[in-house]
C-alpha positions in Angstrom: 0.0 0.0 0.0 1.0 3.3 -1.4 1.6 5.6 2.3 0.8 9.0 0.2 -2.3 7.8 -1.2 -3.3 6.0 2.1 -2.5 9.7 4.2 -4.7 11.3 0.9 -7.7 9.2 1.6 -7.6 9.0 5.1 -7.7 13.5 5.2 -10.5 13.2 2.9 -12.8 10.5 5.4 -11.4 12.9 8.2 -12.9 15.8 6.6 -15.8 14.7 5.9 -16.5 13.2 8.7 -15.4 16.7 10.9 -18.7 17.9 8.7 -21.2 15.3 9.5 -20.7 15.6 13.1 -21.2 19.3 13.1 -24.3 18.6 10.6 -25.6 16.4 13.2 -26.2 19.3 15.8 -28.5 21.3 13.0 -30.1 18.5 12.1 -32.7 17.8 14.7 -35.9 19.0 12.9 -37.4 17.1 9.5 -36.9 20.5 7.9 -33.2 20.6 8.8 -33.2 16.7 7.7 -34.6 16.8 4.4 -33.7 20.2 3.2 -31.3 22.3 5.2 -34.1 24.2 6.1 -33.7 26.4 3.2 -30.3 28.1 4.5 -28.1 27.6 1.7 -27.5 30.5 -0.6 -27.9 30.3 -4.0 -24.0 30.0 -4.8 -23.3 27.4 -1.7 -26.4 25.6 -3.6 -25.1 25.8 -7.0 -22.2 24.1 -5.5 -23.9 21.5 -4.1 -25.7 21.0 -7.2 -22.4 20.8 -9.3 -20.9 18.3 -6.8 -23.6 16.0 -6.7 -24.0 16.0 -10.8 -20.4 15.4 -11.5 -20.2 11.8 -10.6 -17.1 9.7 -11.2 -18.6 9.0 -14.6 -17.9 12.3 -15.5 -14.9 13.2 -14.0 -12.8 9.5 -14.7 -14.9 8.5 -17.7 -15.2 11.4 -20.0 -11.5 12.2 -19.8 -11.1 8.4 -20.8 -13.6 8.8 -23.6 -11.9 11.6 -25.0 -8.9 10.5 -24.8 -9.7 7.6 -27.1 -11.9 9.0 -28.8 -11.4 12.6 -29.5 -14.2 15.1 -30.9 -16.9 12.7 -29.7 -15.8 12.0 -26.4 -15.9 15.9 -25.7 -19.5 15.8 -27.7 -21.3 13.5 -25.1 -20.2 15.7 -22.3 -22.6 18.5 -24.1 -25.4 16.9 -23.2 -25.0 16.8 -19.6 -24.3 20.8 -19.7 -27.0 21.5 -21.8 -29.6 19.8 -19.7 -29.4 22.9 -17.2 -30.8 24.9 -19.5 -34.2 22.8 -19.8 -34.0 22.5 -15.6 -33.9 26.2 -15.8 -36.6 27.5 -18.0 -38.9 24.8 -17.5 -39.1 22.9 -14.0 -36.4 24.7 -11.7 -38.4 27.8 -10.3 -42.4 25.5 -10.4 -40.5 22.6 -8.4 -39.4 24.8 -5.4 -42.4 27.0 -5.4 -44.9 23.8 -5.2 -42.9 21.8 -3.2 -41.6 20.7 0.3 -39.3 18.2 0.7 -39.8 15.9 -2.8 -40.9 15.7 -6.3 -44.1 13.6 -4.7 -45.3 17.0 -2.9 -44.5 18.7 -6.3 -47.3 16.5 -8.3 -49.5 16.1 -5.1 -50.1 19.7 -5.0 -52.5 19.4 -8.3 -53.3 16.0 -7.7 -53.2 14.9 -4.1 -53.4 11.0 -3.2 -51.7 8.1 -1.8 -51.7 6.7 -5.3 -49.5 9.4 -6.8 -47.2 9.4 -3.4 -46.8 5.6 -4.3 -45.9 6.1 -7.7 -43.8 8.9 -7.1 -41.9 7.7 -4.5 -41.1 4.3 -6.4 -39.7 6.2 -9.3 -37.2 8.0 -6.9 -36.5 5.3 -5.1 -35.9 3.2 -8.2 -33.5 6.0 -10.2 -31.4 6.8 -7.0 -30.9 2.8 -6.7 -30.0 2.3 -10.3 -27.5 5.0 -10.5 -25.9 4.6 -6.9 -25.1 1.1 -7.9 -22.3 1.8 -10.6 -20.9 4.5 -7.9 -20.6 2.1 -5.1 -18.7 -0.3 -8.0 -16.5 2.2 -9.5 -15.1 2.7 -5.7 -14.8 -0.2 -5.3 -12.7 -0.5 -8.2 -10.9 2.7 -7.6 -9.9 1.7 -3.9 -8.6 -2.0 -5.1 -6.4 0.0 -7.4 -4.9 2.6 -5.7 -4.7 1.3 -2.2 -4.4 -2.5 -2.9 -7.5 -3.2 -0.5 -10.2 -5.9 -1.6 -12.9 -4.8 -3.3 -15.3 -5.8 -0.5 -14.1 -3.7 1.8 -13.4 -0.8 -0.2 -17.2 -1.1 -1.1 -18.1 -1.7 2.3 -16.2 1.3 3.6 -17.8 3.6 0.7 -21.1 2.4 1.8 -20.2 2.8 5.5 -19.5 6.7 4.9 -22.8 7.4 2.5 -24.7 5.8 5.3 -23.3 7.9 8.3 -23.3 11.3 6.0 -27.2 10.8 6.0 -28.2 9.0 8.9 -26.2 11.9 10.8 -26.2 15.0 8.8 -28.8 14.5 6.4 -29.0 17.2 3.6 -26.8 19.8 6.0 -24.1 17.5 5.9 -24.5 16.2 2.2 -24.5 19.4 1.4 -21.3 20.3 2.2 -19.6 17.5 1.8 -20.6 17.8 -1.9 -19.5 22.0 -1.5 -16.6 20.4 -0.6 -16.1 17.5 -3.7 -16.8 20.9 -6.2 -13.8 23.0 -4.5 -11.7 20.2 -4.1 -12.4 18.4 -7.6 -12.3 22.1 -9.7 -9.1 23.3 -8.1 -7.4 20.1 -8.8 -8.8 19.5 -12.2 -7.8 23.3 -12.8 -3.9 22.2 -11.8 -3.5 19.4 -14.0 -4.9 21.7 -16.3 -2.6 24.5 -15.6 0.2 21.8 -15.7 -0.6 19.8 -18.8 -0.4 23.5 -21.1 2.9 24.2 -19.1 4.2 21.1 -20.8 3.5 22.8 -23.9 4.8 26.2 -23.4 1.7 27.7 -22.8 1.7 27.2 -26.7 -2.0 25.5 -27.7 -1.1 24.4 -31.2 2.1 22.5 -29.8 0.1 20.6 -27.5 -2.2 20.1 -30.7 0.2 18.9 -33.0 1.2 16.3 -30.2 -1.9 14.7 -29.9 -2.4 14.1 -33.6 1.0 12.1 -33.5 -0.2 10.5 -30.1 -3.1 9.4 -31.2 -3.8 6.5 -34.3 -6.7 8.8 -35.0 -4.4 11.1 -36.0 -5.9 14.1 -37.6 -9.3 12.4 -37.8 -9.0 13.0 -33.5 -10.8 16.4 -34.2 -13.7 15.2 -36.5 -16.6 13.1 -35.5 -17.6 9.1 -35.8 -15.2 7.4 -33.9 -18.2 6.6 -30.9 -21.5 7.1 -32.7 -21.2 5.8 -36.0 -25.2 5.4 -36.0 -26.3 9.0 -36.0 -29.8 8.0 -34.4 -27.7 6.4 -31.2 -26.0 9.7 -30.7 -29.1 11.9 -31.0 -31.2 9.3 -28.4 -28.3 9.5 -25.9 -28.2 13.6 -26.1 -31.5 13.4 -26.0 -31.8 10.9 -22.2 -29.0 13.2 -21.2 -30.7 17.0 -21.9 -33.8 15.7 -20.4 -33.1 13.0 -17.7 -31.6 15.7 -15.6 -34.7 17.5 -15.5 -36.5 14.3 -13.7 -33.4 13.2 -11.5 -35.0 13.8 -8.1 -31.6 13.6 -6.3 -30.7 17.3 -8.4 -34.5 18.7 -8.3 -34.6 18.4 -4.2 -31.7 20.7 -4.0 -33.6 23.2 -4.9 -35.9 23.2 -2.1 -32.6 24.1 0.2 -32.9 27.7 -0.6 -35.2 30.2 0.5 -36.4 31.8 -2.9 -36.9 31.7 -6.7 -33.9 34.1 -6.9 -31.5 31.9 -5.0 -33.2 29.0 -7.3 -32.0 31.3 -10.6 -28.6 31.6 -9.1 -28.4 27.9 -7.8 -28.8 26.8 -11.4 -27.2 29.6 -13.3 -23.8 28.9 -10.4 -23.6 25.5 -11.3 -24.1 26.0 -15.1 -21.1 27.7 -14.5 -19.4 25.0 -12.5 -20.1 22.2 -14.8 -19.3 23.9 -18.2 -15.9 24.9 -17.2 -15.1 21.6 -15.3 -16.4 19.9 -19.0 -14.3 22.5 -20.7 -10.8 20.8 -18.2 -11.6 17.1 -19.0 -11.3 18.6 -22.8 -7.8 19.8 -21.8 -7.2 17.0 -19.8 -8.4 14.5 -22.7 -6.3 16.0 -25.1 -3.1 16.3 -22.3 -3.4 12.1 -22.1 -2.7 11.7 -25.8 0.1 14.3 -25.7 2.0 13.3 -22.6 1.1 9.7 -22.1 0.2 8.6 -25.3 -2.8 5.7 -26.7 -1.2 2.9 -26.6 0.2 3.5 -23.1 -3.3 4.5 -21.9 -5.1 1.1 -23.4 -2.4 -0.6 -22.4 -2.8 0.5 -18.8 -6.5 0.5 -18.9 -8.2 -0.1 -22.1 -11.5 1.7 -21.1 -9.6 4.7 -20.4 -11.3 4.9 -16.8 -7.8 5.9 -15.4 -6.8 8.6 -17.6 -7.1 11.2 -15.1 -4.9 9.5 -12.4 -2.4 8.1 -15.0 -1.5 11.6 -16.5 -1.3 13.4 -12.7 1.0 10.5 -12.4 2.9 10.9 -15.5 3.5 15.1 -14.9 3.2 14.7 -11.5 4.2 11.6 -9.7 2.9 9.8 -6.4 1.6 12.9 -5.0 -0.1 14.6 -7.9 -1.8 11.0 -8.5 -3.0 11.0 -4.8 -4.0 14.1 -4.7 -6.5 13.0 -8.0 -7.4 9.6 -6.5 -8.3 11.5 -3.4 -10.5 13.7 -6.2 -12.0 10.9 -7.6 -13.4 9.3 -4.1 -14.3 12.6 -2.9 -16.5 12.9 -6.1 -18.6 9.0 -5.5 -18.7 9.9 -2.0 -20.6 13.1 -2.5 -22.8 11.6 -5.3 -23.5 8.5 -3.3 -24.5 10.5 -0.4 -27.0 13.0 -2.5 -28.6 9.7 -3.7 -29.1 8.1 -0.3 -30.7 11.3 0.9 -33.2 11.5 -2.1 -34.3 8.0 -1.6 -34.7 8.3 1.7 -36.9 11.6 1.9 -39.2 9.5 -1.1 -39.6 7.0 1.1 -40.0 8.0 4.7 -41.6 11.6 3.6 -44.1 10.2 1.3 -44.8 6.5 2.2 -44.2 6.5 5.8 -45.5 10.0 6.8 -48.1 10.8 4.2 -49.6 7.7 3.4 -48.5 4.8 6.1 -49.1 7.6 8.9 -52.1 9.7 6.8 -49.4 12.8 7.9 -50.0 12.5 11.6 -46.7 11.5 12.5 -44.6 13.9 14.9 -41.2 15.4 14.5 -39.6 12.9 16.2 -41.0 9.9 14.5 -40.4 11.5 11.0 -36.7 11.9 12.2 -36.1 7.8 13.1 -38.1 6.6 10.1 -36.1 8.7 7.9 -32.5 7.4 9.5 -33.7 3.9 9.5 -34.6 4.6 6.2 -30.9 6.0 5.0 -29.6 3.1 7.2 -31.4 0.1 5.0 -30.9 2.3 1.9 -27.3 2.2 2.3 -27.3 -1.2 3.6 -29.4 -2.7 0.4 -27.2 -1.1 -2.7 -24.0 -1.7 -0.7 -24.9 -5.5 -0.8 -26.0 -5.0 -4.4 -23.0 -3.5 -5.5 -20.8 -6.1 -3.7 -23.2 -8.9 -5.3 -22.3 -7.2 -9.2 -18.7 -7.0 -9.0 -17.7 -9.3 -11.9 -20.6 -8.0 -13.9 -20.2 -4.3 -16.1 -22.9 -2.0 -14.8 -21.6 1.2 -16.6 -25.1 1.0 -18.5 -27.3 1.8 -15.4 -25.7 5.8 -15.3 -27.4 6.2 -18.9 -30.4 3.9 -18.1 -31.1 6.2 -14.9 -31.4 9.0 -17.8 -33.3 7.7 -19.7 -36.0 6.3 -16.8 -35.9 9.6 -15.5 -36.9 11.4 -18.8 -39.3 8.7 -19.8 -41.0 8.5 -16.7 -40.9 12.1 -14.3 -40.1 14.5 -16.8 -43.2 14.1 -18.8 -45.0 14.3 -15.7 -43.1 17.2 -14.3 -43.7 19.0 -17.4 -47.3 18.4 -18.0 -48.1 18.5 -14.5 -47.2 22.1 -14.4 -48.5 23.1 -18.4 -51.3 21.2 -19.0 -54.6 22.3 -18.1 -56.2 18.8 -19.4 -53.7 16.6 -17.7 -55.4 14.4 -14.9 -54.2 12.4 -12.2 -54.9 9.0 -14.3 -52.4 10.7 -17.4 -50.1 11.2 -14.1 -49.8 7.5 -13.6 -50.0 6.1 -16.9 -47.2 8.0 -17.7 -45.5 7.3 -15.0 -45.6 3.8 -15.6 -45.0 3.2 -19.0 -41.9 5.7 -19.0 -40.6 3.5 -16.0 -41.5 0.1 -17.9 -40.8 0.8 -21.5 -37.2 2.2 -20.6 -36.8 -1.0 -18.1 -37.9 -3.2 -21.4 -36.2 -1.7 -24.0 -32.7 -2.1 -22.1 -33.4 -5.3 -21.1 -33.7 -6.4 -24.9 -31.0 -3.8 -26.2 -27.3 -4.8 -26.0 -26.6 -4.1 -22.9 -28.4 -7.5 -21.9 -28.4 -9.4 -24.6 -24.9 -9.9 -26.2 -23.4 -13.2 -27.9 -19.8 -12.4 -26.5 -20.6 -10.9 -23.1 -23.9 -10.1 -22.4 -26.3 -11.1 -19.4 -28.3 -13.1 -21.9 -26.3 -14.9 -24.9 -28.7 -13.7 -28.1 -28.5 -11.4 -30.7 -29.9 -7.5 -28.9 -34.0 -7.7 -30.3 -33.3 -3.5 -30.2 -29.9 -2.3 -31.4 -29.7 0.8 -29.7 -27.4 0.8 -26.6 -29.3 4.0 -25.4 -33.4 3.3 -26.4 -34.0 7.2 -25.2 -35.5 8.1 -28.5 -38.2 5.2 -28.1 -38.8 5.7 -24.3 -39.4 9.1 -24.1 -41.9 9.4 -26.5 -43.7 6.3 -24.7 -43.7 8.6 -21.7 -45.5 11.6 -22.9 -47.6 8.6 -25.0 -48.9 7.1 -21.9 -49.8 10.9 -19.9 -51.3 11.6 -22.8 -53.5 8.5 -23.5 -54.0 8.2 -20.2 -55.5 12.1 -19.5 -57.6 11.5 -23.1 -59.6 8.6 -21.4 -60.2 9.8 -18.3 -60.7 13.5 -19.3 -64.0 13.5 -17.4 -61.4 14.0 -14.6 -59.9 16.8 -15.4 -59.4 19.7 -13.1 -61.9 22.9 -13.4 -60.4 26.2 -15.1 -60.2 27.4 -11.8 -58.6 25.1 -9.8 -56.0 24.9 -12.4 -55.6 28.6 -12.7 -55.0 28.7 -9.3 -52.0 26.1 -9.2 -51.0 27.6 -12.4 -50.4 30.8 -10.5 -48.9 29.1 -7.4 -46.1 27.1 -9.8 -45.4 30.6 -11.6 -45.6 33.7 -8.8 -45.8 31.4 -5.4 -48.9 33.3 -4.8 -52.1 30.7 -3.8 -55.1 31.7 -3.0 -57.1 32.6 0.5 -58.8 29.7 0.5 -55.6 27.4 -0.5 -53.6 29.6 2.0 -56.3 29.1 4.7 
């Protein structure tokens, strides 16, 4: 075991453990728990947003991808930046104004029933499971490899951490620990940067010129069709990616942690910010592999390219440079991890447990224990998943967690807060078949079925590794179908005005008020 990296990771638990026990002092009151009680400030939040969006996937993998891939490594990093534009025009400012603690208050408030909670709450539940899962493996991974510790335990001691950050701190201390992951990860990512052009002279067409000789690519590295070849797989990714965010309910309750629509603006507008110019160092990063390390040492050292990042600190920094970007890396799936486990939990003990098991009589107190037994079994349940999947690649869940979360609660979201016509039944029915349709359609794309080393040895019955383009539209299908048959239903001109004007001003009326 490598002492630097060992004295790296152990500052980094220390930290964030220093955080969680002063989280636990403010977090005595559901409030506090499940949303900080709104203290944040609009930049602290656009922080926290930032550092629980930029998951290891982004920071390890799209590096990787560009590296071996070029232009279109650097293109599928677009869509996760561009997605922040749809969160902010179209859900960001309705979501905080009509809820509380989750997305299941958001829909309630126009159609209110334990039948909605239920659905709503499963869809959470099921998203922050899917894409906590490849987080807890990647750390495990990353651990084995840097510190020479077995996987089980490095997933065990992952797990271990999530669980304490929210069965302690809950949203205070997730909070800042993800503050934290975005200060630590940009600063350090902004070094290697810095480092990888000092390389070069400060000269960008040197470092250019280098990767086209670094590269097999060569000058093809800068044009696209290296990763999509099929033009429709690239457009149904981008488009999972630009509106998955939008229904991710581990992002959308972070923006009930601020106090007001303008703090909203600048919690989205702050991370924007954050994330474009962290995607704009993994280009400089990508292109600083190829120069400096070169393609064939990269595939040779990892040929999925998941290590670029810590093998070019290495190679322009040595042992402490690499720590310090290891340290990065499982600062990054800590924070994420943690974000997840707190939006599963408040869908479960918030909706299930207070609203619907306890017909919201339940005090303060009992709220509190159900929602840290809650985070307790959460954690417990996708740490023994993850430890259960560690021969098998799970990389497809972050994209299938896009797409079930733009099949399924975006439509919902969306037509929830525009539609006069849409009904509680179109709530459901859309729900459901986004949810089942994406789970289908991966199940019989190639993810799953593969001759050579899929789950199930058959040709795929749908090609596309990313069915986004089908799902979606299955969504809206089903909300639509679903509100046309049971239009009978639909809500009076006036009751809808009147949530209309609550999702747009925050204004209700004196008798919704009273």
């Amino acid at each position: 075991m490598n002492l630097t990296y060992f004295l790296f990771f152990i500052c980094i638990i220390v930290c964030t453990l220093i955080i969680t026990y002063w989280a636990a002092k403010r977090s005595n009151t559901t409030n506090r728990f499940y949303t900080a009680a709104g203290s944040l400030t609009g930049y602290q939040n656009g922080m926290a947003i930032a550092g629980d969006f930029i998951s290891a996937a982004s920071f390890l993998g799209i590096v990787g991808m560009i590296a071996l891939n070029g232009y279109d490594g650097f293109l599928y990093s677009i869509g996760f930046l561009v997605s922040y534009i749809v969160v902010l025009f179209l859900v960001a400012e309705p979501v905080h104004r009509l809820g509380k603690y989750s997305l299941g208050d958001v829909i309630c408030s126009r159609f209110p029933s334990d039948r909605m909670r239920w659905i709503m709450a499963i869809g959470a539940f099921s998203i922050s499971i899917l894409y906590m899962i490849p987080q807890l493996v990647a750390s495990g991974y990353l651990l084995r490899l840097l510190l020479d510790i077995d996987y089980s335990i490095s997933v065990l001691v992952i797990g271990g951490l999530m669980t304490i950050y929210v069965v302690f701190g809950g949203m205070v201390a997730t909070s800042w620990v993800q503050i934290v992951k975005t200060v630590v990860l940009m600063s350090g990512t902004f070094l290697l940067s810095l480092i990888v052009f000092s390389n070069f002279n400060w000269n960008v067409s040197a470092l250019i010129e280098k990767v086209k000789g670094g590269t097999p690519l060569g000058e093809n590295f800068f044009l696209p069709g290296h990763l999509f070849n099929n033009p429709l797989e690239f457009f149904s990714l981008q488009l999972a990616l630009v509106l998955g965010t939008a229904g991710l309910p581990h992002i959308l309750i972070r923006l009930f942690t601020v106090r007001n629509t303008l703090e909203v603006r600048r919690s989205i507008i702050s991370s924007t910010w954050i994330i474009g110019l962290f995607y704009i160092m993994t280009l400089v990063l990508g292109l600083g592999t190829v120069a400096l390390l070169g393609y064939q040492s990269l595939t040779n050292a990892d040929p999925t390219g998941n290590l670029a990042a810590p093998l070019l600190a290495k190679e322009v920094g040595g042992d402490f440079l690499l720590a310090f970007v290891s340290a990065i890396a499982f600062t990054t799936i800590v924070a994420v991890v943690a974000g997840l486990v707190i939006s599963a939990t408040t869908a479960f003990s918030h909706d299930i447990y207070h609203h619907i098991l306890k017909k919201g009589k339940s005090t303060e107190k009992e709220q509190l224990k159900a929602a840290r037994w809650t985070a307790l079994i959460i954690g417990l349940v996708s740490t023994l998943f993850a430890l259960r999947l560690e021969t098998i690649n799970v990389t497809f869940l972050v994209s299938m967690t896009f797409i079930v979360a733009a099949a399924s609660n975006f439509p919902v979201l969306v037509l929830t807060i525009y539609w006069k016509r849409f009904t509680q039944v179109g709530a459901i029915t859309g729900m459901i078949s986004g949810l089942v349709a994406s789970l289908v359609l991966v199940v019989l794309g190639p993810h799953i079925m593969n001759p050579e080393d899929g789950w199930i040895a058959r040709e795929a019955i749908i090609s596309l590794h990313n069915p986004g383009i089908i799902a979606i539209p299955i969504g809206f299908l089903g909300a639509y179908l679903g509100t046309i048959f049971s239009s009978k239903q639909s809500q009076s001109d006036e009751s809808y005005t009147r949530f209309f004007i609550k999702s747009q001003t925050g204004i209700s009326s004196r008798r919704e008020s009273s």
